[in-house]
C-alpha positions in Angstrom: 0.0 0.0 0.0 1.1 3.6 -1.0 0.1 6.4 1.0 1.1 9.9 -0.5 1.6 12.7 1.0 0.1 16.0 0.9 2.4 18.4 -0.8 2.9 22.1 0.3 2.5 25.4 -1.9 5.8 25.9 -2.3 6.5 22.3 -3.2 3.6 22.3 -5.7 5.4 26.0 -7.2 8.6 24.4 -7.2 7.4 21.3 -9.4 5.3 23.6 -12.1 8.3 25.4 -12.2 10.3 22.9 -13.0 7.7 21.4 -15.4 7.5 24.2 -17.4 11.7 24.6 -17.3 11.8 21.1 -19.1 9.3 22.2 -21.7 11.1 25.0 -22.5 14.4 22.7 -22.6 13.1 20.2 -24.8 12.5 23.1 -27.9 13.4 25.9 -27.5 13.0 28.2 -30.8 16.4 29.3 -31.9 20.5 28.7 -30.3 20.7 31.5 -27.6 24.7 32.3 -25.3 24.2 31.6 -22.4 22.8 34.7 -20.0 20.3 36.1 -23.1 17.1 36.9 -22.4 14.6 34.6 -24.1 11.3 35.5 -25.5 8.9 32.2 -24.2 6.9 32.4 -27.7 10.1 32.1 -29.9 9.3 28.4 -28.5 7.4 27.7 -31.9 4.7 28.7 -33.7 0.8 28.6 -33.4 -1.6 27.1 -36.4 -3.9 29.8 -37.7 -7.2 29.3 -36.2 -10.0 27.3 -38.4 -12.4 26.9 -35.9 -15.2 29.8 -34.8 -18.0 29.7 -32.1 -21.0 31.9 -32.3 -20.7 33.4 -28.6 -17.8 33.3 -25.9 -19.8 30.2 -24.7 -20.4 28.1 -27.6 -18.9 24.9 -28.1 -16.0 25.9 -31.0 -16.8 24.2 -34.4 -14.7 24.5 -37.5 -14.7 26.9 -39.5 -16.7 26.3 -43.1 
């Protein structure tokens, strides 16, 4: 039997954190020195949208 603990804030921050770290590593966008500022959305690129809903609350349903 496994019990599991309840994890703190913090530790929960600290494990997104790195979550999101490893994303980043695994593509980042272009070869950067080490120390540059990086720009989170030269991470890749988004498909145009083809999809369209008919208020903020409809279900989205592609575009015709």
């Amino acid at each position: 039997m496994v019990i599991m603990k309840r994890l703190s804030q913090r530790e929960l921050d600290e494990r997104h954190i790195l979550a999101m770290w490893m994303m980043f590593l695994r593509m980042p966008g272009r070869k950067t020195t080490p120390g540059e500022p990086v720009d989170l959305g030269e991470i890749g690129s988004t498909r145009d949208k083809d999809w369209e809903r008919l208020t903020p609350y409809s279900p989205a349903e592609p575009s015709r």
